[in-house]
Each structure stands twice: as C-alpha cells, then as structure tokens.
C-alpha positions as CSV (number, residue, x, y, z in Angstrom):
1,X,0.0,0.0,0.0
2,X,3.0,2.4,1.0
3,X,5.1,1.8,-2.1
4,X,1.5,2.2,-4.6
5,X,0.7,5.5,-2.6
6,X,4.5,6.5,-3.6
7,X,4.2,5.6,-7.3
8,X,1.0,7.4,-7.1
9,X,2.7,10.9,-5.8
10,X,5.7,10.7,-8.7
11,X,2.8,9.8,-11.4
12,X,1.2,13.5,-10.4
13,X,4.3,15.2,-10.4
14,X,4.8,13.9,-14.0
15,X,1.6,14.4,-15.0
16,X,1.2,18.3,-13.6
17,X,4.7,19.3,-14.4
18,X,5.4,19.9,-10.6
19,X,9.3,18.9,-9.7
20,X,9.1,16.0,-8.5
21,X,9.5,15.3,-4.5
22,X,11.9,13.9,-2.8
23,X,11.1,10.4,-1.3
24,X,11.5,11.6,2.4
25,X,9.2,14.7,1.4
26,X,6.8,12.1,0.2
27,X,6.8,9.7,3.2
28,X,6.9,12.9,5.6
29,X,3.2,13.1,4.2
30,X,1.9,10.0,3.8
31,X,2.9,8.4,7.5
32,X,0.8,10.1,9.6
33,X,-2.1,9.6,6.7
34,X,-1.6,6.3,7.2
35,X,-1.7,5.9,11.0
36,X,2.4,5.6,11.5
37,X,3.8,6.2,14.8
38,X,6.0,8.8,14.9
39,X,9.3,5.9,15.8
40,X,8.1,4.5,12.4
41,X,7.8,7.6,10.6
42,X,11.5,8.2,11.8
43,X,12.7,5.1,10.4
44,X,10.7,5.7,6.9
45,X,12.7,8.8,6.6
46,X,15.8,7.7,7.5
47,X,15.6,5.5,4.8
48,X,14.3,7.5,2.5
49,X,17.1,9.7,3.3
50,X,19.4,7.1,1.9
51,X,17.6,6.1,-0.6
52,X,17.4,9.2,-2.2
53,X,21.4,9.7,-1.8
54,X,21.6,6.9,-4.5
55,X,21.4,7.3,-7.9
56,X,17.5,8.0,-9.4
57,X,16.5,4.8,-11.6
58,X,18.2,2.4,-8.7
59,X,15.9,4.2,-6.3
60,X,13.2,3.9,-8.2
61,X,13.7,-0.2,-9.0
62,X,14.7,-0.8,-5.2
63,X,12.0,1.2,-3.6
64,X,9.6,-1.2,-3.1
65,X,11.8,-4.0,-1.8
66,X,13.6,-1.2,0.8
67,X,9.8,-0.2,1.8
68,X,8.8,-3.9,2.5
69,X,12.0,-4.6,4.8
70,X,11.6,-1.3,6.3
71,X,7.6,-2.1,7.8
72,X,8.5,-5.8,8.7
73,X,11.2,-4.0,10.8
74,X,8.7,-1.5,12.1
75,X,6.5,-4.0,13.3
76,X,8.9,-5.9,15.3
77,X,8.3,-5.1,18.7
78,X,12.0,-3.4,19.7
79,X,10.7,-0.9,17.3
80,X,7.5,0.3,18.7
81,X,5.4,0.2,15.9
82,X,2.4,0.5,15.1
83,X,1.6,-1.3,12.3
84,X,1.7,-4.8,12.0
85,X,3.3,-6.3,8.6
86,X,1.6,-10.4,8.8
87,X,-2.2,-9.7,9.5
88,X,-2.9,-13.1,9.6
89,X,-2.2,-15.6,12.3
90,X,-1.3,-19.2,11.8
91,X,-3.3,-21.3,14.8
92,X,-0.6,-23.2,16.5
93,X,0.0,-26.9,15.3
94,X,-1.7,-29.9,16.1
95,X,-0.1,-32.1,19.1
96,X,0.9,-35.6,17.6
97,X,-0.6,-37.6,20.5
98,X,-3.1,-35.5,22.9
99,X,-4.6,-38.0,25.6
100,X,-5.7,-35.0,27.0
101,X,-8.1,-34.5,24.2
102,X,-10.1,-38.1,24.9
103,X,-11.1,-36.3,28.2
104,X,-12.6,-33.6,26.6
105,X,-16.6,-33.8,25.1
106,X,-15.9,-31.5,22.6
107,X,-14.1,-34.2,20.9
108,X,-16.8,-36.6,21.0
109,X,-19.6,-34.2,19.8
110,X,-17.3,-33.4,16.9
111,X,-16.8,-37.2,16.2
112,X,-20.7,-37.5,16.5
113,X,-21.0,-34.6,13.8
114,X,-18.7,-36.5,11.3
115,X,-20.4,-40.0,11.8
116,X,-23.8,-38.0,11.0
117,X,-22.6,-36.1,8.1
118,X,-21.0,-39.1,6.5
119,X,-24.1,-40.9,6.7
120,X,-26.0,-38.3,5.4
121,X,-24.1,-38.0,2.5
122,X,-23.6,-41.3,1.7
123,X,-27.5,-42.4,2.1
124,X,-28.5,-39.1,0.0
125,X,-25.6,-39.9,-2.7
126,X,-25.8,-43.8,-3.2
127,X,-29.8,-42.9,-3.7
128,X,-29.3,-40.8,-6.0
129,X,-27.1,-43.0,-8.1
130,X,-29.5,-46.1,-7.5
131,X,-32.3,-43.7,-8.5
132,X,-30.7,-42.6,-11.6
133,X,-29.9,-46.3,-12.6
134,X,-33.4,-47.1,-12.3
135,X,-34.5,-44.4,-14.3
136,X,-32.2,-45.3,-17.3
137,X,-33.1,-48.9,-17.3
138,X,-35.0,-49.2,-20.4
139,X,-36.6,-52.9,-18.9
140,X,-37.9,-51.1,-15.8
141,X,-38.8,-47.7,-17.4
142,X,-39.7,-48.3,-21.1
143,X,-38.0,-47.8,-24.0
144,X,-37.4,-43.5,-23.4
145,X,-35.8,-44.0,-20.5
146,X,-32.2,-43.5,-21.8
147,X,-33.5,-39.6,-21.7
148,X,-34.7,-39.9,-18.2
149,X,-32.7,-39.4,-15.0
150,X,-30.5,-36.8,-13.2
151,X,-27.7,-37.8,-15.7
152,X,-23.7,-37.7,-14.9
153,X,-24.4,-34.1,-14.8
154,X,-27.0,-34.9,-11.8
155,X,-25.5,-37.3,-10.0
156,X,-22.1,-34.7,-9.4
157,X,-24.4,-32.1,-8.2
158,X,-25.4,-34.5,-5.6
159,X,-21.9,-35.1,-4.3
160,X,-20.8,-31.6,-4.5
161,X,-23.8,-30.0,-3.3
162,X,-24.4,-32.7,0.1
163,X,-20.6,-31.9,0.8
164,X,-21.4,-28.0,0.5
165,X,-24.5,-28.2,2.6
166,X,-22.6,-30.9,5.3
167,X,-19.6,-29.1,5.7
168,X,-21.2,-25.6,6.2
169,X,-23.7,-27.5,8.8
170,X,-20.5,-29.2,10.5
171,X,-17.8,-26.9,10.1
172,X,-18.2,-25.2,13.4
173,X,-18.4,-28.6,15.3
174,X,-15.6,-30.8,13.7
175,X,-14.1,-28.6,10.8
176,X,-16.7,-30.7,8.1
177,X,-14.0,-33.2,7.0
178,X,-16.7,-35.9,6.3
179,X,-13.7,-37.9,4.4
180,X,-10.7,-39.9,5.9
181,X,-8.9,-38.3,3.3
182,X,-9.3,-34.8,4.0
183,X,-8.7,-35.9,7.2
184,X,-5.3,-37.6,6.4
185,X,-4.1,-34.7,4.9
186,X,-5.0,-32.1,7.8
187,X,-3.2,-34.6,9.6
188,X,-0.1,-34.7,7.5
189,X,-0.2,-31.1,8.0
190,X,-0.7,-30.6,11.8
191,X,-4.2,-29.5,11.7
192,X,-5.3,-32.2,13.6
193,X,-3.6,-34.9,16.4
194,X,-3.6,-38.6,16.1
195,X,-6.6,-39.1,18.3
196,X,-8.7,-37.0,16.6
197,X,-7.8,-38.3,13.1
198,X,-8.3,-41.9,14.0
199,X,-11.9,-41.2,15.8
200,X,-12.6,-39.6,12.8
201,X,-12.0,-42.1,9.8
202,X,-13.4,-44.5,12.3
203,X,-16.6,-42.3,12.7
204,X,-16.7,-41.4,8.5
205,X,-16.2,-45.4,8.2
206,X,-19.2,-46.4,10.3
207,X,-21.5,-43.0,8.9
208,X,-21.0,-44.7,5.4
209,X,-21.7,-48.2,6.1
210,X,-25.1,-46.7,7.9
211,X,-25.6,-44.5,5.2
212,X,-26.0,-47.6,2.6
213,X,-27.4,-49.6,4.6
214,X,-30.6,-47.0,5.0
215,X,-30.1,-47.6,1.2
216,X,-30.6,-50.9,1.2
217,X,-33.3,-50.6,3.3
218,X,-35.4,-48.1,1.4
219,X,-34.5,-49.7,-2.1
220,X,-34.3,-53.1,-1.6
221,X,-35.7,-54.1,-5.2
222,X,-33.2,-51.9,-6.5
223,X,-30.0,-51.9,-4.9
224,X,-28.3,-54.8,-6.3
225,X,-29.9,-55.3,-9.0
226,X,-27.6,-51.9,-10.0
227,X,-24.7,-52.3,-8.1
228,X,-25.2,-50.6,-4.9
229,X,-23.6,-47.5,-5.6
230,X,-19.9,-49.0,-5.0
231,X,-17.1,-48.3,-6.6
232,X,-15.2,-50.1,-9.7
233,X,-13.4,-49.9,-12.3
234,X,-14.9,-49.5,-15.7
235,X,-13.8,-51.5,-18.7
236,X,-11.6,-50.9,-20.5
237,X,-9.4,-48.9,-17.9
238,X,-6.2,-50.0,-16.3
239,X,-5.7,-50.1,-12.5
240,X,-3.0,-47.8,-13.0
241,X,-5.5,-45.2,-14.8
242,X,-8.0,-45.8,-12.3
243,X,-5.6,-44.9,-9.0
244,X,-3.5,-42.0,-11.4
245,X,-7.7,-40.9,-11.4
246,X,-7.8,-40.7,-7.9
247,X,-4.8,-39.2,-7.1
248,X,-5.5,-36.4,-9.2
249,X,-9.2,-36.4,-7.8
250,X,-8.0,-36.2,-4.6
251,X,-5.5,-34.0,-4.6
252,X,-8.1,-31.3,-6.4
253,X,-10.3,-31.7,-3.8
254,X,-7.6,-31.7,-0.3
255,X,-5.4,-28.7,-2.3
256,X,-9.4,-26.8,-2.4
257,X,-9.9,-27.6,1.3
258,X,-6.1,-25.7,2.4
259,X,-6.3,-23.3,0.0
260,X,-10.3,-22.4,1.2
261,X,-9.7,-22.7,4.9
262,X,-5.9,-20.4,5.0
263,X,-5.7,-18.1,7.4
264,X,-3.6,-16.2,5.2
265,X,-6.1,-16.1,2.0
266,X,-8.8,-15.1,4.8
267,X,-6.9,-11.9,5.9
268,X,-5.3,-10.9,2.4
269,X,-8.8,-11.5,0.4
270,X,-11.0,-10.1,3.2
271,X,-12.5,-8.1,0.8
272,X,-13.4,-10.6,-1.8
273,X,-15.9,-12.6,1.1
274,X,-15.5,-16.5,0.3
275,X,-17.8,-19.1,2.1
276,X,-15.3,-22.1,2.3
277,X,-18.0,-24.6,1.7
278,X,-18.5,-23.4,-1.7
279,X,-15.5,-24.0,-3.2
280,X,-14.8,-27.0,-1.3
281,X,-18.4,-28.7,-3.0
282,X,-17.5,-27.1,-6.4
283,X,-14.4,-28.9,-5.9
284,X,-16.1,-32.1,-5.2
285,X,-18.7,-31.7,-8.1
286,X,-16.1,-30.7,-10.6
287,X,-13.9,-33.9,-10.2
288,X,-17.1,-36.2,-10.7
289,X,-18.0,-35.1,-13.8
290,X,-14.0,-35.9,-14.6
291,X,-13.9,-39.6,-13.0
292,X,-17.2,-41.6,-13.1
293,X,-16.7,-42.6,-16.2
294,X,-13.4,-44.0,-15.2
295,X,-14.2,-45.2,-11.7
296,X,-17.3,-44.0,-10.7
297,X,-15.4,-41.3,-8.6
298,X,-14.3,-42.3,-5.1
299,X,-11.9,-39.4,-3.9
300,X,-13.3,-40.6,-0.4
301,X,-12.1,-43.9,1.0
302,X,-15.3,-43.8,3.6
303,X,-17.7,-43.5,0.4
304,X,-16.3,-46.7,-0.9
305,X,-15.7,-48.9,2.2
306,X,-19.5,-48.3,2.5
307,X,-21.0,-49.4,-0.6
308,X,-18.4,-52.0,-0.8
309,X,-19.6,-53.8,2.8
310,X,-23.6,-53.4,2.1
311,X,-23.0,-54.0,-1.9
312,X,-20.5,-57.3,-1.0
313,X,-19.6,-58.0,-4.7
314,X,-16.1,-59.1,-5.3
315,X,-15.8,-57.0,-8.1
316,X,-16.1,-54.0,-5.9
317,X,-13.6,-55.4,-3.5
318,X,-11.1,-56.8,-6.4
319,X,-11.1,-53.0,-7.2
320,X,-11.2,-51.4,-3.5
321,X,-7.8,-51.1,-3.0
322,X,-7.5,-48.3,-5.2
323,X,-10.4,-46.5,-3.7
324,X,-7.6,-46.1,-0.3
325,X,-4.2,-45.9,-2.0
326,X,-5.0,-43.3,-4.5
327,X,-6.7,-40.8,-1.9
328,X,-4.3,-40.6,0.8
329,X,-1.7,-40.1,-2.2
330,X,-3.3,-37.5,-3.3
331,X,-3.9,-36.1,0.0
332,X,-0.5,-36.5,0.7
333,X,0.5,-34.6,-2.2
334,X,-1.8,-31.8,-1.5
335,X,-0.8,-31.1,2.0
336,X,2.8,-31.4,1.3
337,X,2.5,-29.0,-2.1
338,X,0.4,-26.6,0.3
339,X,2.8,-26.5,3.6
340,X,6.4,-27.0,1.9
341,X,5.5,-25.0,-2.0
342,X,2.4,-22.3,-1.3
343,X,3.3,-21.5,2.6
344,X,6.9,-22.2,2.8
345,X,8.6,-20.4,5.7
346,X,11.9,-19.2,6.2
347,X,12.5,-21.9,8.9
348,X,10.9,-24.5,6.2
349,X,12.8,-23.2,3.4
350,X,15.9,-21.6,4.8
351,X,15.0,-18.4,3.0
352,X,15.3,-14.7,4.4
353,X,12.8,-13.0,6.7
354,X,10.9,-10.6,3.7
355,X,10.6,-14.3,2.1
356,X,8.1,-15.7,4.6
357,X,5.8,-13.4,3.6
C-alpha cells in the first residue's frame, strides 16, 4: 500500500509538471495519513534519506523492496510500531498424541457430527445413483428412458452440493471433514492430532456403512440389482489409470480444502468474502463429472468402504484397494504442495525473513 501510494505521488508530479518530491518529502506526508507512529515515521525517513542519496533509476527499481523490509522491521516489537506487517495468524500446530483430548466432550460431539454427516451423504448420494440407474433402465422404465434421469451431470451435483451443505452444517463442530482423506491430509499437516484423526476415519467409516445400509433398506428391489452405488473400475481402464484418477481427484479436492480454509487467504482476500464450503463442494462436483466414467469417482475412501460392505460384490472389493491408496496419495501430495510449496517459511525453506511473507 506504502510503495503504490508512492508511485501514485511521482505519477502526479509527471503528469502536472510539478518537480518531483523527494522520497523523504513524500513519506513525511503520507505516515501520519496512514496511522504511522511517529518511531516509524522516523525510520521511513531515515531510509528515505538514503535512498534518495543513490542514484534515481536504482531508487526507483529498489524502492519497493527497501519499503517492505523497512515495515517488517517496524513491526517488530524493539521498534514500537504500530503497524503490524503479517495480519494473519497461523493457529498453532496440532499435538501428535493429545490423551488430553479423549477427556474432553468436545471431541466426541465433533466425532458424533462426522459420523452424521458421513451418513447423510452417503444415504443421499448412493440414492441418487440407485435412483438414476433405475430411471435409465429401459426394462424397468420403457424404452425413453435413456433420456430420463438426473444424468452424470445430476449425480455430481449430488456429491458436491451434500458436501457443500454438510460441511457448512459441521464446520463449526468438527471442521466438516466428512472424508478420511481430508482428514489424512489435515493430519499430515498438523491440523489435527492422532486421536482426533483416528476417531474420525473410524466415525466417517461407520457413517457410510449406515448411510447404505438406509439404502438398502429403502430400495431393496433396487439396490443390487444396480450395483449398490460401489465403486469399480470400468472397462476398459487400467488399474494404473483408475488410481492415477484418484490421485489427481483427490488431490483437487484436499489442495481446495487448504487453500479455502488459510488463514492467510482469509486476511489478504478479506474483501473478496468467500464461504469455504463453496468451493470445497464445487471442488467435489467438478472432479465427478472428470472420474465416473473411469471409476465412478471415489476421492473418499469412507464413500467406498460403505458401498463396498452393504454391496459385498467381489468386483467392488477386487477393485477397493485403489479406492484407499490413491486418496491418501493425493492427499498427501496436497498437503505437502500446500505447507512446503504455497506457505513455505523461512525456517521451512531456509529463505530470508521478507521471504516468509
């Protein structure tokens, strides 16, 4: 803001054919505009001062770097500053192991939430595909009914909108992971302990199962007859293509959930408002229009496990393996690319102290 308000001043000068001022003139005018202590405004100048001593188009091309050091000095505390250069603040990290945590019922409500949101989604999901299948199936429906139906197009909406709707109803309580994925990568990048990860796959596992198994229930007549809503590979696709699918599923959708819940995004983009749910579901949808045709998308190992143990084909378990590996790959990936590449600090990546932010 500092350097832009600078440019700004020397633009006018140009432009009305006034001399030009002086870069300690210019800061002498803008600090106290801008809420500078006076200890800061001293330092501004000071610099200033010395930048101006140097020769004009190095001044000009080194400004903005000078400036930047200068207010990350200001805001250190030996300085007395006012203004604060990171306006963001990074929650501390997870604890690997916290027994404290199993004390606590804060943990347990939130493992409640997830086994309730993953059931949710999975009974509302797996319908939806059942439904669909039904719908299509010119022996049950007539000979039209290849025009009937939500559709691929239908069928993604349903994933991507349950997850939007589930993690904005859940993200208060548990943080809306609703996937052991998600949850493996928030791991991976101190987000959340041990404890807490393991109650929650555990919780996702059981929310799934429960989910097709209200399925089951409900559609009976249906539910085998069109493969339960489990996942598999399709024909005429390698296992290799199938888990490279998932992988890059997965990673899409874990990359969405760091880069739409950063404290750092949230502070620097406070004026474009972002509810993290909707990217997060877009994310979700957009990937399932991409991968059903390969393997009916999975992207969430609790998803699969459930339609695999209610569906208990050996097709869908030949396949299942995939429907674990690939995830927590791409999770993997995605947490590592976010923490080590996008957020790398100066103790992570040996760089200076202007580099961190």
């Amino acid at each position: 803001m500092m350097s832009a308000l600078v440019a700004y001043c020397l633009l006018l000068s140009v432009v009305t054919n006034h001399p030009r001022p002086s870069l300690a003139t210019t800061l002498k005018y803008l600090a106290p505009r801008l809420g500078f202590s006076s200890t800061t405004h001293s330092t501004q100048t000071k610099r200033a001062s010395e930048l101006a001593s140097k020769p004009s188009s190095n001044t000009q091309r080194s400004f903005g770097v000078e400036m930047a050091k200068d207010i990350e000095a200001a805001a250190a505390p030996d300085h007395g500053g006012e203004y604060t250069a990171k306006d963001y603040t990074d929650p501390p990290p997870a604890p690997l192991i916290d027994a404290e945590e199993l004390t606590k019922w804060s943990l347990y409500r939130a493992v409640i939430a997830e086994f309730v949101a993953t059931l949710l989604f999975l009974y509302i999901t797996v319908a939806t595909v059942i439904g669909y299948k039904h719908q299509t199936d010119s022996a049950a429906s007539g000979p039209d009914a290849a025009c009937g139906g939500v559709g691929v197009l239908g069928i993604a909406w349903a994933f991507g909108g349950m997850i939007f709707i589930l993690v904005y109803c859940t993200a208060g309580v548990s943080g809306g992971h609703i996937n052991p994925a998600v949850t493996f990568g928030l791991f991976l990048a101190r987000k959340v302990s041990l404890v807490r990860a393991l109650l929650y796959i555990v919780a996702q596992c059981l929310g799934a199962i429960c989910g097709v198994g209200l399925v089951k229930g409900f559609q009976s007549a249906y539910f085998v007859r069109y493969g339960g809503g489990a996942n598999e590979l399709a024909d005429g696709y390698s296992k290799g293509t199938g888990l490279a699918a998932e992988i890059i599923g997965t990673f899409v959708l874990v990359y969405t959930v760091f880069s739409a819940t950063d404290p750092k995004r949230n502070a620097r983009d406070s004026h474009v408002p972002v509810l993290a749910p909707l990217p997060i579901g877009f994310a979700v949808f957009m990937v399932h229009l991409a991968t059903i045709p390969i393997t009916g998308t999975g992207i969430n190992p609790a998803r699969s496990i459930g339609a695999a143990v209610i569906y208990n084909n050996d097709k869908a378990w030949d396949d299942h393996w995939i429907f674990w590996v690939g995830p927590f790959i791409g999770a993997a990936i995605a947490a590592a690319y976010h923490q080590y590449v996008l957020r790398a600090s100066a103790t992570k990546m040996g760089s200076s102290a202007s580099f961190r932010n």
